[in-house]
C-alpha positions in Angstrom: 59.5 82.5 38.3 59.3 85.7 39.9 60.9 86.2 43.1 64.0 84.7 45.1 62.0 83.6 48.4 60.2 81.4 46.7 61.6 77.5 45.6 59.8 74.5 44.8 60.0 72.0 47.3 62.7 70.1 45.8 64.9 72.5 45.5 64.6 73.7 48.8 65.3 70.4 50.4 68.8 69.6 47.9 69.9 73.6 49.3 69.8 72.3 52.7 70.9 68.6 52.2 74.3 70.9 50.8 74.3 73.1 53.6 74.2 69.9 56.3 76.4 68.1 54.0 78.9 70.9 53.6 78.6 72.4 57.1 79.4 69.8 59.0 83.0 69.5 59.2 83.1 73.2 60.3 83.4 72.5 63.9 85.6 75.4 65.3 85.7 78.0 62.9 85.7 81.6 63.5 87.9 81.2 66.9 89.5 84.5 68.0 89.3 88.0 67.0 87.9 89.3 63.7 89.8 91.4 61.1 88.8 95.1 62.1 86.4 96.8 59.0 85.3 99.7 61.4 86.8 103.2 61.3 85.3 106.6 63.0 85.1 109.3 61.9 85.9 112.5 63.8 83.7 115.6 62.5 82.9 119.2 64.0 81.7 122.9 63.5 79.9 123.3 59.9 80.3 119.7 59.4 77.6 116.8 60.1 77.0 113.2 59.5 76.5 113.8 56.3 78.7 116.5 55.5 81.8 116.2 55.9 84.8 115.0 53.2 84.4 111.5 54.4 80.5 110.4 53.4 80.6 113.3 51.1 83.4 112.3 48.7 85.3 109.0 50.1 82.4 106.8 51.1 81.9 105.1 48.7 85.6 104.3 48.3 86.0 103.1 51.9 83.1 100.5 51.2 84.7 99.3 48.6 88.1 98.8 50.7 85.6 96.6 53.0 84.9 99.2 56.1 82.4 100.6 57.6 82.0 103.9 58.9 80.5 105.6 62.3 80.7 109.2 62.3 81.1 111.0 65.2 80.8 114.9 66.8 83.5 115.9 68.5 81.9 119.0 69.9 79.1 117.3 71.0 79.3 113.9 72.0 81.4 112.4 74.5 84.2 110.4 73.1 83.6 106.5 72.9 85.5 104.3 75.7 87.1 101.3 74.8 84.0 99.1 74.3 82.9 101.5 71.9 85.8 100.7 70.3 86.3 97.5 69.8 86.8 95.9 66.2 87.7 99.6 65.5 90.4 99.8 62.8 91.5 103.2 62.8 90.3 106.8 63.6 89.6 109.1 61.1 90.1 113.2 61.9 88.1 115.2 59.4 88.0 118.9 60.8 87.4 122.3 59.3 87.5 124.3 62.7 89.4 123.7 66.1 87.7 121.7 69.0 85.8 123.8 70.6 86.3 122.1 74.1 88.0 119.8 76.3 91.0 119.9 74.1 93.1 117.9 76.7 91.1 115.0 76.7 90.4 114.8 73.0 94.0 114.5 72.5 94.4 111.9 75.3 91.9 110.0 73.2 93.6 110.0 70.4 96.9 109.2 71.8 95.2 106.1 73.3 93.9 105.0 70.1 97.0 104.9 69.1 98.6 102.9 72.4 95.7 100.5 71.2 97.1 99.8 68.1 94.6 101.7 65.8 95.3 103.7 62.7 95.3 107.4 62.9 94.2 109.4 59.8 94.1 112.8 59.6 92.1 114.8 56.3 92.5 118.3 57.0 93.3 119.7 60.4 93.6 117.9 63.8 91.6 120.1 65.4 94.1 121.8 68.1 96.7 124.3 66.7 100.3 123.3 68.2 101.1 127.4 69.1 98.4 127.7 71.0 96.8 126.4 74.3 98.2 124.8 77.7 102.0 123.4 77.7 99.7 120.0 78.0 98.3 120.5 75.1 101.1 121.8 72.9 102.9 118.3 74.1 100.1 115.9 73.2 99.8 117.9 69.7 103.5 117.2 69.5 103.7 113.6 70.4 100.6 112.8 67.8 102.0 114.0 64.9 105.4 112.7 66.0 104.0 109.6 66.1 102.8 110.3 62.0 106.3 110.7 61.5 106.5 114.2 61.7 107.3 117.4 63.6 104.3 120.2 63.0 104.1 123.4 64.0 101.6 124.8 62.4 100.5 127.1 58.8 103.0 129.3 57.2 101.8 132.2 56.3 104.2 133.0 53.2 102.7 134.2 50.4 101.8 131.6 47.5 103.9 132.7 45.5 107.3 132.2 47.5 106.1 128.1 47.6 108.0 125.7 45.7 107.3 121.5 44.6 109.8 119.8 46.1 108.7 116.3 45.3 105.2 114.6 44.0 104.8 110.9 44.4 102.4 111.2 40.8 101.7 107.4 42.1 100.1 108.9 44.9 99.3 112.8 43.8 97.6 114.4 40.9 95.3 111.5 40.7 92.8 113.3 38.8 93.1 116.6 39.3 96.6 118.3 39.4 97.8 120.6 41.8 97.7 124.5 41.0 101.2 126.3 39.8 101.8 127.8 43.1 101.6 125.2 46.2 99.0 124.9 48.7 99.6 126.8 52.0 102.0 125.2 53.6 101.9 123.3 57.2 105.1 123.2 59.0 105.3 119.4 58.8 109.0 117.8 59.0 109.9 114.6 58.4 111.3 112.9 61.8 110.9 109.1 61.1 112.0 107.2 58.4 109.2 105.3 58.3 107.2 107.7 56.9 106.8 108.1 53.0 106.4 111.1 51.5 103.5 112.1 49.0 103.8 115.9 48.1 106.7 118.0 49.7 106.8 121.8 49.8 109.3 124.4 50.5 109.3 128.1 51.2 111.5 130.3 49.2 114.4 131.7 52.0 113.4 129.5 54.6 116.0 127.4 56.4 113.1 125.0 57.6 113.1 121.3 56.2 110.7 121.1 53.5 107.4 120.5 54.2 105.5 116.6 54.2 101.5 117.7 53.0 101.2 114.4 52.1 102.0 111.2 53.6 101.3 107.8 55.0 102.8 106.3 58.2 102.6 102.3 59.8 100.6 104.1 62.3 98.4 106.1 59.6 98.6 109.4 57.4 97.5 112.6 56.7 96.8 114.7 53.9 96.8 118.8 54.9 94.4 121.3 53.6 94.2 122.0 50.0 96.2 118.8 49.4 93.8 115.6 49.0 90.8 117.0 47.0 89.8 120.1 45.4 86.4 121.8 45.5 85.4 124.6 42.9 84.7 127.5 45.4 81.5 128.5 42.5 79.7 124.9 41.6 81.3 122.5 44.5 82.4 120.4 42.2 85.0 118.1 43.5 88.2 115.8 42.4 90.2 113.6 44.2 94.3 115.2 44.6 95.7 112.0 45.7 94.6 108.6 45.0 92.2 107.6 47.4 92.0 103.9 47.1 95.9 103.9 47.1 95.3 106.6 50.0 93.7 104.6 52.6 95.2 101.1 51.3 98.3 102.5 52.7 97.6 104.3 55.8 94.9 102.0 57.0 96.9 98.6 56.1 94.3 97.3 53.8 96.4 95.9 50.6 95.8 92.5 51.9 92.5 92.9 53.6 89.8 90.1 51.7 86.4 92.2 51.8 83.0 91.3 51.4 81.4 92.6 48.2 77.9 92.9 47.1 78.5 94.3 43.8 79.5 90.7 42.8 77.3 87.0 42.1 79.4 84.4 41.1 81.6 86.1 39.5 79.3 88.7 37.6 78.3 92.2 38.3 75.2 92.5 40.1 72.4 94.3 38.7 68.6 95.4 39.2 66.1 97.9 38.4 63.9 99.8 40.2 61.0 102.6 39.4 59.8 105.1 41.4 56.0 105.3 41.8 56.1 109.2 40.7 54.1 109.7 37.6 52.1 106.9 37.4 49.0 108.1 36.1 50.9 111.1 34.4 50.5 112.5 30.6 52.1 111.0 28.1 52.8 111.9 24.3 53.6 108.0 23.3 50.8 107.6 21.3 47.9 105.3 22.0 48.5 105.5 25.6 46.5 107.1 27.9 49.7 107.5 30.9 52.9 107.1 31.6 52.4 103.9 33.3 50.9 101.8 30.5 53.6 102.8 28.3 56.1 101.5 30.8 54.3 98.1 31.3 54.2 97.6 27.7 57.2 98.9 26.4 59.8 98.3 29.2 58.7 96.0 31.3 56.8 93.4 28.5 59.4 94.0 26.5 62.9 93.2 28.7 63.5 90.0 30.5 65.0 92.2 33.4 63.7 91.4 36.7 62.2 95.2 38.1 61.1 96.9 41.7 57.9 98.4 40.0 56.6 101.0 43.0 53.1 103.4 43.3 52.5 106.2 45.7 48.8 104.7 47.0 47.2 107.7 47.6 47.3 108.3 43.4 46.1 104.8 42.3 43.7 104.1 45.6 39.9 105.2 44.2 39.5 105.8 47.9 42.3 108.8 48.2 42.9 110.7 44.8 43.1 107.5 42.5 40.9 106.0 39.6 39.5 102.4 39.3 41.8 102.3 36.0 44.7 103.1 37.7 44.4 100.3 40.4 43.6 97.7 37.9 46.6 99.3 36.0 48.7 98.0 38.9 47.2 95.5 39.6 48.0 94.7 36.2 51.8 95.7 36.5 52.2 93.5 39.7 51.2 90.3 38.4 53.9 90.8 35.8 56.6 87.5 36.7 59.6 89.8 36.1 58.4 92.3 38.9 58.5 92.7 42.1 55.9 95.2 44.4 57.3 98.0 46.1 55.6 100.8 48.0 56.5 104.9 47.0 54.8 105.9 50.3 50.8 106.7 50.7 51.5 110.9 50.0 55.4 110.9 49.1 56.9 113.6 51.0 59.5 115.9 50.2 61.1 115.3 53.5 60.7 113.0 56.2 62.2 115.2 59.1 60.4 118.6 59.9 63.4 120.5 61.0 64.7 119.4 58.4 67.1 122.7 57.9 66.9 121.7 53.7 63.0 121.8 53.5 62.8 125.2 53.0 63.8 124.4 49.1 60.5 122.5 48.7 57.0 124.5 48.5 55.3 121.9 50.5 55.8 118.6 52.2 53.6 116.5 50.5 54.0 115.6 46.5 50.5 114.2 46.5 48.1 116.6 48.6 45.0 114.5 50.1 42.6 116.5 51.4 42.5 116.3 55.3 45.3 114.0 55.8 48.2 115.1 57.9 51.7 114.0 57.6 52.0 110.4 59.4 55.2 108.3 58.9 53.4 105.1 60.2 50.8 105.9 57.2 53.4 106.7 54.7 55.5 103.4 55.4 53.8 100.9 57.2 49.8 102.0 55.8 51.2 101.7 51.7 52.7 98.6 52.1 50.1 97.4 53.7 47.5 98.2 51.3 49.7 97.2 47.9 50.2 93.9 49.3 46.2 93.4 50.0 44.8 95.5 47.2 47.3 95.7 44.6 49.6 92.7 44.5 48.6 88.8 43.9 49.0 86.0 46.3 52.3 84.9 47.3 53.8 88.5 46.2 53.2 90.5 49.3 54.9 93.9 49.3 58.7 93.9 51.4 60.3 97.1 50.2 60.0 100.4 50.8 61.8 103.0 48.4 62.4 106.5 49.8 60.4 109.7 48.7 62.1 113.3 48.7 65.2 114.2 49.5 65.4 110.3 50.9 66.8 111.3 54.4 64.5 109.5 57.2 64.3 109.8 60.5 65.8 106.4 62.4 62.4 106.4 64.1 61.3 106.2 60.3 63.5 103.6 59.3 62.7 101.8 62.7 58.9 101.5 61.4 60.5 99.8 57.9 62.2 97.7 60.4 59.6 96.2 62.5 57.1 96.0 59.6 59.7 93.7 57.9 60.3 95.9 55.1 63.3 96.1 53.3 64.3 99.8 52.2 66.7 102.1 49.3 67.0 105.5 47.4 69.5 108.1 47.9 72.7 108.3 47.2 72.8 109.4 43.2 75.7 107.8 42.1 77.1 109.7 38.9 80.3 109.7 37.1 80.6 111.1 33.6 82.2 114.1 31.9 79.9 115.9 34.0 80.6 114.6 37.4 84.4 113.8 36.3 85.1 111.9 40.1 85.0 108.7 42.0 83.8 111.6 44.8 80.3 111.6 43.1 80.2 107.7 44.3 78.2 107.2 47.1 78.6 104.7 49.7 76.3 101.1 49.4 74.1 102.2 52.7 73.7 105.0 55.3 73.8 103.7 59.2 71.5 105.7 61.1 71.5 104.2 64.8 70.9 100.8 64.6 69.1 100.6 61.0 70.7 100.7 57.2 69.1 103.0 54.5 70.8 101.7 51.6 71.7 103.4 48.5 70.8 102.9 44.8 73.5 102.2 42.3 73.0 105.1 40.3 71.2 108.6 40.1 68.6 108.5 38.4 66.8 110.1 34.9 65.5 113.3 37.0 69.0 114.0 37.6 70.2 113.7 34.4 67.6 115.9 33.3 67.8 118.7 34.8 65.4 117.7 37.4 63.3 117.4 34.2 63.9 120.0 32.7 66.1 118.7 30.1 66.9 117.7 27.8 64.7 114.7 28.1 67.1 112.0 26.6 69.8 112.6 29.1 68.9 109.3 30.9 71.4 107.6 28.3 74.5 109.1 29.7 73.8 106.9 33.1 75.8 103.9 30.9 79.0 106.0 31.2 78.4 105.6 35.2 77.7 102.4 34.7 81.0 101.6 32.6 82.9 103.8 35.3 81.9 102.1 38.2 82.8 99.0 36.6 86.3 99.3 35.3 89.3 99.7 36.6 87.7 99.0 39.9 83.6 97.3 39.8 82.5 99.8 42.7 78.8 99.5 42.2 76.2 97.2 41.1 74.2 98.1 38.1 70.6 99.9 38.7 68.3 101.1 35.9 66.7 103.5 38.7 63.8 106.0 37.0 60.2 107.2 37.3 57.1 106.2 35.3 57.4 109.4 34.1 60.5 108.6 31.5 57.5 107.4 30.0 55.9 111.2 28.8 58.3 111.9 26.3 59.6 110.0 23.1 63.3 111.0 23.8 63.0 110.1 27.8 61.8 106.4 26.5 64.2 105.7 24.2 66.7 106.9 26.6 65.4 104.5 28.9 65.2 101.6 26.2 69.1 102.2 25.5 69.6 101.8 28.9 67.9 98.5 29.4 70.2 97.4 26.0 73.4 98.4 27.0 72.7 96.7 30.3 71.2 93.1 28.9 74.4 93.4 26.5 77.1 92.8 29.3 77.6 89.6 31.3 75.2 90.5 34.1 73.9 88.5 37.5 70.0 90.0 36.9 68.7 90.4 40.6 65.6 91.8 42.1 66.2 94.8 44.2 65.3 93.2 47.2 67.9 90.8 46.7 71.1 93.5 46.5 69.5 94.8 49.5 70.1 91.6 51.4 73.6 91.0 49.7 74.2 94.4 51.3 73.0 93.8 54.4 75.8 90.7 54.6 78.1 93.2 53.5 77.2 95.2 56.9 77.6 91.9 59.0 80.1 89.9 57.5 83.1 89.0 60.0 86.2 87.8 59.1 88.9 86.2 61.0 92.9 84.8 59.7 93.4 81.7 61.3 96.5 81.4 59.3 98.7 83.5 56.8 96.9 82.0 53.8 93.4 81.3 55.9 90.3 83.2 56.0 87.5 82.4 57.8 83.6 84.5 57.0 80.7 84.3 59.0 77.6 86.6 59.0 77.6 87.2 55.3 74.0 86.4 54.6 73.5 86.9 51.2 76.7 88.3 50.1 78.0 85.7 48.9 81.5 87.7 47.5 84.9 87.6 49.0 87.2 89.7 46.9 91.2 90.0 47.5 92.8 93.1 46.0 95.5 92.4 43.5 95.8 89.1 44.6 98.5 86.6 43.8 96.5 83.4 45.2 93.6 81.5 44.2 91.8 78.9 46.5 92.7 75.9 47.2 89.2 74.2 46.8 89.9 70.6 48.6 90.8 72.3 51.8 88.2 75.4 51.4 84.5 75.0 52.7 81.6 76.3 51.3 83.2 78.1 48.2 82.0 77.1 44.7 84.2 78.9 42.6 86.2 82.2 42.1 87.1 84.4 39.4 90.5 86.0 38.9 90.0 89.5 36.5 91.6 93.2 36.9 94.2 92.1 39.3 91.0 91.3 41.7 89.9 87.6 43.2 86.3 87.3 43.6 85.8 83.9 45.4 82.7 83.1 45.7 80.4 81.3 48.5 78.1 78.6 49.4 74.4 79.9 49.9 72.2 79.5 52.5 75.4 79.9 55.3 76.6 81.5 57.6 80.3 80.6 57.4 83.0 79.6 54.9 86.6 78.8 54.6 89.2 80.2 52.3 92.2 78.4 51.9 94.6 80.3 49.6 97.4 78.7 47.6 99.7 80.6 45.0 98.8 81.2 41.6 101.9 79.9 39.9 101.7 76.6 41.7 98.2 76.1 41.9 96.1 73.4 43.7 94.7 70.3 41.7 92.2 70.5 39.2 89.0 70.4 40.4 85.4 71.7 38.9 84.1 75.4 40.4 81.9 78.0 39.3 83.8 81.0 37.2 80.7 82.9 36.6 77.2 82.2 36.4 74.5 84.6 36.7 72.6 83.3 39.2 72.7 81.6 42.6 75.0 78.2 42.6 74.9 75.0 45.5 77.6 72.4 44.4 75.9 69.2 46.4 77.9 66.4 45.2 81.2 66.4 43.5 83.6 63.6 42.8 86.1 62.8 40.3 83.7 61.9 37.5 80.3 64.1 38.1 78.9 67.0 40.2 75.7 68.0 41.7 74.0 71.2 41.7 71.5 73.8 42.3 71.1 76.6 40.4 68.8 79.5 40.7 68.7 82.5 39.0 66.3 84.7 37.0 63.9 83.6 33.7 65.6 80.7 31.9 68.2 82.2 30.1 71.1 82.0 32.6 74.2 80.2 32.3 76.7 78.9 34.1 80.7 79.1 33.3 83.0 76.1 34.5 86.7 75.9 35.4 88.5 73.8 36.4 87.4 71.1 33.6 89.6 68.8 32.3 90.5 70.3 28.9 88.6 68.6 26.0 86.6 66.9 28.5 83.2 65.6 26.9 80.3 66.7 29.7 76.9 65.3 29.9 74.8 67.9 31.6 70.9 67.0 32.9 68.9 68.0 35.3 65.6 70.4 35.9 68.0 73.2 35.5 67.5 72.6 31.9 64.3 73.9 29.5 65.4 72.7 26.8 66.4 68.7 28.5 69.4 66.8 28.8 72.5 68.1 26.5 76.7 68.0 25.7 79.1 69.6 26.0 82.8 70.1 25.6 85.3 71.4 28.0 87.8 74.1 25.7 91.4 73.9 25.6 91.2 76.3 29.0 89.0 73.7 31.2 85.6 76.3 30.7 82.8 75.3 30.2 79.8 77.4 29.6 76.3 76.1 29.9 73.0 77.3 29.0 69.9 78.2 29.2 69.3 77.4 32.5 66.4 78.0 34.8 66.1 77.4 38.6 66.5 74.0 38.9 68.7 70.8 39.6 71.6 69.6 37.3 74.2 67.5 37.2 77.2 67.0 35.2 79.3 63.9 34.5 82.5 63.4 32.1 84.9 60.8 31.2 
């Protein structure tokens, strides 16, 4: 089958017999107030939304700790008020220049964010220098960082050379990059509380000061000074992390027990999709016996891998009408009726950007990739008029077009992403995820979407071949070192889903092919959850909405999640306690994570945790399985289910299985009919293939 949205009847009808069934008991869940996941960011001068330490090289890191980010002008917008602030964890201060104005009540603010209970984090410089200013001002200053466990009074301006180590927390510090033989410049930061824990200390050579805290965390936050959390080459701008970011914000944020959604996870298994860009469709190729790029991907990618793929065209180069051929239109035509893809839209013209004051354009020679004679730039053309035509032109019945992939530099407007919005169409690109020996840094991971207003842009999983090219350039098989982002964002920590994201032209040289055809083996060679791209988007979205409350020390209670259907607890000592949970199928215990995972088709759950050691009863659950799972019946003897996942070569894993147990499996779920089974000496029990379909399971 081809896409996600669409079941056969009798499917359908057994998901939501399990969601009445399972549901009902729910009555007065989600009471009270939910765990806060939202932090602000505080930016300013030569800093914007965009640019500033915290998107730039920590957001995909605070995703992964389960928050979500607002970023905010100082200079230029008035602060929020306390409705503004609500479900607001904690405060981020991210400056490179002082406040330019009303200094007094920006520190008012802040010390009220703290009388509210929120965390204070400060990356860098809080913005008002405590020498200077009003007697009001030098107080606040005071009573801020006094209440980060320290007394500051500002840079010393001793030379590097009369700095000395004092202590580095190498737990904390040196994380990947070490710290330079002479210290960093030194802010006068004392220690005055003993709650604070030091990170990195400094002294000064002949001072009679208290050495200096340029590192440390706090109950009510942290801080990291200057030249002390990540480094940036001052020629390339590459970057590495100085202290250990995850460890970082666990700490000053409170987050070590915090359960987080996570849409990098099914069941279990890492997420992953694929997704082409429509760029070089009808390009040259030298793969011979093909007359373009794009026949030589239908044939020898997407024929070739059972790998469900986002296949995309810019319309103005395959529409006969525009600058397109009959041959190409039928050629995506062609493409589109393929069962392992799904139709998205490249835009009608693809522009190099979307915004025209855009301050960046100035790097491209014109706006338009595709010029079409007499056609001016029109975002309601470029969105709404593509998608439009590939799902009556180009695409079969029942496959309309609902995704839009970004073009250019990938930075819309919101009015842009408003368009996607009302159309119903979902969106991605940007972001450009790399981490290799090139790009040695978790601060090359970007975030898993980009708020703008009211609307989500979210981000592929990983950059794609033009980057690893050289903007093609070469050399032309450097597509292949993607798998060492792939592995990286996987282990120690699985920060991102899996994307094989390219261009049809991969397809125009023998070495950019088999790049690409490594790619698709490494990928089909791990234990995957194969998705459409459309899909992750909506597991994302959940990620975006997801609340969760503690109605009890070892409770948790989701709602909003949509389609992410992941609840992970960092180095967690507890599994669930499936008799008193509700809607969770299963969880997975691996790399000191628990990934529980949840009912579909909800909207709220119940996690019951009990400890590891002592664990709850036996009872049947899903350990992995790489598609969607609906546990409709279970009893002491048999269970019901749904499964639905991609092709019919998925499995399901089993725990929870009395060991040796002999299993007699049947069901639609099956291609190959009714079969057995034997639980190992673990309770697992793996079963496959499996298509979309029904199954049940009974042992003795």
């Amino acid at each position: 089958m081809w896409a996600p949205s669409y079941w056969t009847r009798s499917i359908s009808i057994l998901f939501v017999s399990a969601w009445i069934l399972l549901s009902a008991p729910q009555t007065g869940l989600a009471e009270g107030t939910p765990l806060a996941r939202r932090v602000l960011v505080i930016y300013g001068e030569g800093q914007s939304e965009r640019d500033n330490p915290v998107f730039s090289h920590a957001g995909g890191v605070l995703h992964h700790l389960g928050l979500l980010m607002d970023y905010w002008d100082v200079n230029r917008r008035p602060l929020p008020d306390d409705t503004m602030m609500e479900n607001v964890r904690a405060v981020i201060v991210t400056l490179r220049h002082p406040v330019e104005s009303n200094r007094t009540s920006y520190l008012q603010w802040l010390q009220h964010q703290l009388d509210s209970g929120r965390k204070l984090v400060v990356l860098g410089l809080l913005g008002v220098d405590p020498q200077r200013g009003e007697s009001t001002e030098r107080k606040l200053v005071a009573d801020i960082w006094k209440r980060l466990g320290v007394h500051y009074s500002g840079l010393d301006i001793t030379p590097a050379w009369k700095r000395r180590y004092v202590f580095k927390n190498t737990q904390m510090v040196e994380w990947e990059r070490r710290y330079p033989p002479f210290p960093p410049p030194v802010y006068r930061a004392e220690k005055v509380d003993a709650a604070l824990t030091a990170h990195l200390v400094v002294s000064v050579q002949g001072s009679d000061e208290d050495p200096a805290v340029l590192v440390g965390t706090h109950p009510n936050g942290g801080f990291a000074f200057p030249g002390t959390f990540i480094w940036t080459d001052p020629e390339t701008f590459d970057t590495q992390w100085y202290v250990d970011p995850f460890l970082f914000f666990s700490k000053a944020l409170d987050l070590e027990t915090l359960p987080t959604p996570d849409p990098t996870t099914l069941n279990g298994l890492r997420v992953a999709f694929s997704h082409i860009d429509g760029d070089g469709f009808g390009g040259y190729t030298e793969i011979k016996g093909y007359e373009n790029c794009a026949e030589v991907i239908r044939d020898e990618i997407l024929k070739a891998f059972d790998f469900p793929v986002t296949a995309s065209v810019i319309t103005a180069e395959v529409d006969p009408q525009t600058l397109g051929r009959p041959a190409l239109k039928a050629l995506a035509r062609e493409i589109f009726r393929l069962p392992n893809v799904e139709p998205a839209s490249h835009s009608f013209s693809h522009p190099f950007y979307w915004d025209p004051k855009d301050v960046g354009k100035s790097r491209y020679h014109r706006l338009h990739g595709l010029q079409v004679p007499g056609y001016h730039f029109d975002p309601e053309q470029e969105i709404v008029g593509s998608a439009a035509y590939i799902s009556r032109e180009l695409a079969p019945e029942g496959k309309p077009c609902r995704l839009f992939l970004w073009t250019g530099n990938c930075r819309p407007r919101p009015e842009d992403m408003a368009l996607c919005d009302k159309a119903g169409l979902l969106n991605m690109n940007g972001g450009d995820t790399l981490w290799d020996a090139a790009h040695p840094s978790v601060s090359y991971v970007s975030p898993f979407f980009w708020r703008l207003g009211d609307h989500l842009q979210v981000l592929t999983g990983q950059a794609n071949e033009n980057i690893l090219t050289n903007l093609w350039s070469g050399p032309y098989f450097g597509y292949r070192n993607v798998i060492e982002t792939m592995k990286r964002t996987e282990k120690p920590r699985r920060l991102k889903p899996i994307d094989i994201y390219y261009h049809y032209y991969s397809a125009q040289y023998e070495a950019s092919l088999q790049a690409l055809k490594e790619v698709y083996q490494w990928v089909l060679a791990q234990e995957i959850a194969p998705v459409f791209t459309s899909q992750y988007i909506r597991m994302v979205q959940g990620f975006a909405t997801a609340r969760i409350f503690q109605a009890a020390p070892d409770t948790f209670e989701v709602e909003n999640y949509g389609h992410c259907l992941t609840v992970r607890f960092d180095r967690s000592d507890r599994v669930p306690d499936l008799d008193r949970s509700q809607n969770v199928v299963g969880y997975l215990r691996m790399d000191h994570c628990l990934y529980v995972s949840l009912q579909p088709g909800g909207s709220k759950a119940r996690i019951v945790l009990a400890p590891a050691e002592s664990p709850p009863p036996r009872q049947p659950h899903v350990r992995k399985a790489t598609g969607w799972v609906t546990l409709l019946k279970r009893d002491p003897q048999s269970l019901e289910a749904a499964y639905r996942g991609f092709g019919r070569r998925g499995w399901i894993e089993w725990a929870g299985v009395r060991p040796g147990a002999e299993v007699k499996a049947e069901g639609s779920a099956l291609p190959s009919g009714p079969m057995r089974a034997s639980a190992d000496e673990s309770g697992y029990l793996r079963l496959s293939p499996l298509q979309t379909g029904s199954l049940k399971l009974s042992w003795r």
